[in-house]
N, C-alpha and C positions, 0 to 999 in steps of 0.2 A: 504494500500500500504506500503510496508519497504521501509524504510529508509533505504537509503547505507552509509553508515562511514567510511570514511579514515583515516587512523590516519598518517601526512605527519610527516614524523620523518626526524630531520637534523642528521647529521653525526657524525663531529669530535664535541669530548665532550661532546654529547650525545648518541648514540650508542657504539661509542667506545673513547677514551681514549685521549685527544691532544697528541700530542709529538713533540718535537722539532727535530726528526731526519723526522718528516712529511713537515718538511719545508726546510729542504734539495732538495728534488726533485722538488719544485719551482727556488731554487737559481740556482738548474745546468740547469733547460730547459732555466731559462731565460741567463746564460752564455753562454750558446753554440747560442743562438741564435742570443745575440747582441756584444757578441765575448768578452766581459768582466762582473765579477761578480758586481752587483750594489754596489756602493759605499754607497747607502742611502738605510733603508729599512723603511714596512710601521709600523708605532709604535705601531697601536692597531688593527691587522690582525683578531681578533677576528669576527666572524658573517657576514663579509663579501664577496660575491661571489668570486670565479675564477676570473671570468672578469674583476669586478671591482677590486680584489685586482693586478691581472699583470698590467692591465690598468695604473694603481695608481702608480706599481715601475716604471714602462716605461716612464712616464711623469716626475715623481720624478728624474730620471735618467737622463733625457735627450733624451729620449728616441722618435721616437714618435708611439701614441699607435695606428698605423695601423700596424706596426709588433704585434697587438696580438693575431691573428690566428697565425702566425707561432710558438708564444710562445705556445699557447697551442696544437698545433700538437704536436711540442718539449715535452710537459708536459706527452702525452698521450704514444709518445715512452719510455722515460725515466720510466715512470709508471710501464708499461707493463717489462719494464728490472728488475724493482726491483721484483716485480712477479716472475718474471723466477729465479731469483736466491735466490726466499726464504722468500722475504719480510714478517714484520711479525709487525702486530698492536694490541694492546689489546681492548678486548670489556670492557665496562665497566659492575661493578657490575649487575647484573640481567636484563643486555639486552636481551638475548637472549631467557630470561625468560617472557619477558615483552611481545617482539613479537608472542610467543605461549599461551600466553592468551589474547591476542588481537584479534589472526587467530582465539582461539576456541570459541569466542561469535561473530563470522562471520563477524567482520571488517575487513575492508581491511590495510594492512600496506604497505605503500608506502613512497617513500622520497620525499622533499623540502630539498633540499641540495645545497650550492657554489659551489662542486666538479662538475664536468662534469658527463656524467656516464659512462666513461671506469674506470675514478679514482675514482670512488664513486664503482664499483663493486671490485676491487681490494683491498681499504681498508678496505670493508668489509670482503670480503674472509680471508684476510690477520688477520682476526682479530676472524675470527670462523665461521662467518656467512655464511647462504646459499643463493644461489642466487634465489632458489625459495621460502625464506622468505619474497619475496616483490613484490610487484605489480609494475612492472615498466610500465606499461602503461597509468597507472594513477600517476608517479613521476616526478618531475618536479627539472632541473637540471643546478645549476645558473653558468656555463665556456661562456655562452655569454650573461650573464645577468649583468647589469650596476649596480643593486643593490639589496637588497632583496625587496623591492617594488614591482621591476619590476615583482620578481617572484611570490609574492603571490598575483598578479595582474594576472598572466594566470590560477589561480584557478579553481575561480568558473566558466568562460567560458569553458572551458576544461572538469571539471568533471559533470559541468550542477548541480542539483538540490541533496540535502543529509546534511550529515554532515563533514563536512572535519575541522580537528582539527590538530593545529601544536603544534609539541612537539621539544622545543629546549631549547638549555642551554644559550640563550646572550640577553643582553637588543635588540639587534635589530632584533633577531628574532621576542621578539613580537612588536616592533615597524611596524615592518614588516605585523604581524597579523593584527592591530590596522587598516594599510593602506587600507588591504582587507576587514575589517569586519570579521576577521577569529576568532574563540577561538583560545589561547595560551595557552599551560601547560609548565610551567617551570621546567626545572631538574637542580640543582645545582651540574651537572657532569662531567664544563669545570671550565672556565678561572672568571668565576662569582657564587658570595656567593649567599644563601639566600635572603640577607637582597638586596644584589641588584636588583635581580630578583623580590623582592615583589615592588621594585618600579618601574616598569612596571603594564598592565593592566591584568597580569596573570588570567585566572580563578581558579591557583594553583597552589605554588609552592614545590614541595617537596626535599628532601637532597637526594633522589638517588631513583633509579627502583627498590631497594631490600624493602626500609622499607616504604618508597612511592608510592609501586606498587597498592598497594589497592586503596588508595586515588585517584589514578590516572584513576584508569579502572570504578568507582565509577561516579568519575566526565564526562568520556565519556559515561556512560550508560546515566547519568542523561540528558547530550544531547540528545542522541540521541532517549531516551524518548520523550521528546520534538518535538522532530521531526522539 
């Protein structure tokens, strides 16, 4: 019987590139929403969901967080705006490359992402990416998830029986792994070094998709050998 393999890839600073004008369209949904800019933001925004991170300024704010569907409807228009007029994200080094030798030894690539997925398809677009590089039916997408817990908890009910492997760049993605029982592979292509990422439960961590790319498709064969 084959084994199916997912490979759930996160997004920002892993596929493509952090940026600080990416947290621009946070601060304006939540301004129009609660009619002023937050006065306090969150310190270490990094690996953490949509939900939990609006949640988090709302609270912080003064706020409270049963406005956070309207934040994120807000989120979803504002999105779609930047879209329209051109928005533009960089992938990082040898993404793109990563996901067409992933597709060509018949894995599936899908995401485990914070983003929602209107904003999870827009920043990819925005960044080079095609929409039929991923399996969205098998992607799980954390705008109403309280934490990355919560999300690598609808896993394995959802995809049932395989290998489902997360590839991110933040101590809490694999903390996040650890919760589910999930493998982790670390890219060192956000907001965290090497040396952080090895102190997590990684089954690998490499410096980028380009020079790491081997090691990396390597380490999922060896999985899914396994079975």
């Amino acid at each position: 019987m084959t084994v199916k393999t997912h490979i759930l890839w996160d997004i920002d600073g892993t596929l493509i590139r952090n940026s600080r004008d990416g947290a621009a369209v946070y601060l304006d949904a939540f301004t129009r929403v609660t009619g002023a800019p937050p006065h306090r933001l969150i310190a270490t925004p990094h690996g953490k969901t949509e939900g939990q991170l609006l949640a988090e300024m709302l609270e912080l704010n003064g706020h409270p967080t049963t406005m956070l569907d309207d934040v994120l409807t807000e989120l979803d228009r504002r999105t779609q705006a930047l879209h329209d007029t051109g928005f533009v994200r960089e992938a990082v080094a040898g993404g793109p490359n990563a996901l067409h030798e992933v597709a060509r030894r018949g894995w599936s690539n899908a995401l485990l992402t914070g983003n929602g997925p209107l904003h999870s398809r827009i920043k990819l677009l925005a960044a080079g990416y095609s929409e039929q590089d991923f399996d969205w039916q098998s992607s799980f997408f954390g705008d109403r998830s309280p934490d990355r817990h919560h999300l690598t908890a609808l896993v394995a009910p959802a995809l049932g029986e395989g290998i489902h492997v997360i590839v991110g760049d933040t101590p809490n993605d694999g903390l996040a792994a650890d919760s589910a029982a999930l493998p982790f592979i670390a890219v060192a292509t956000g907001a965290f070094t090497v040396a952080d990422l090895r102190d997590t439960n990684a089954l690998l961590v490499v410096d980028d998709l380009v020079n790491g790319l081997d090691d990396v498709l390597g380490t999922i064969a060896e999985l899914s050998t396994r079975g």
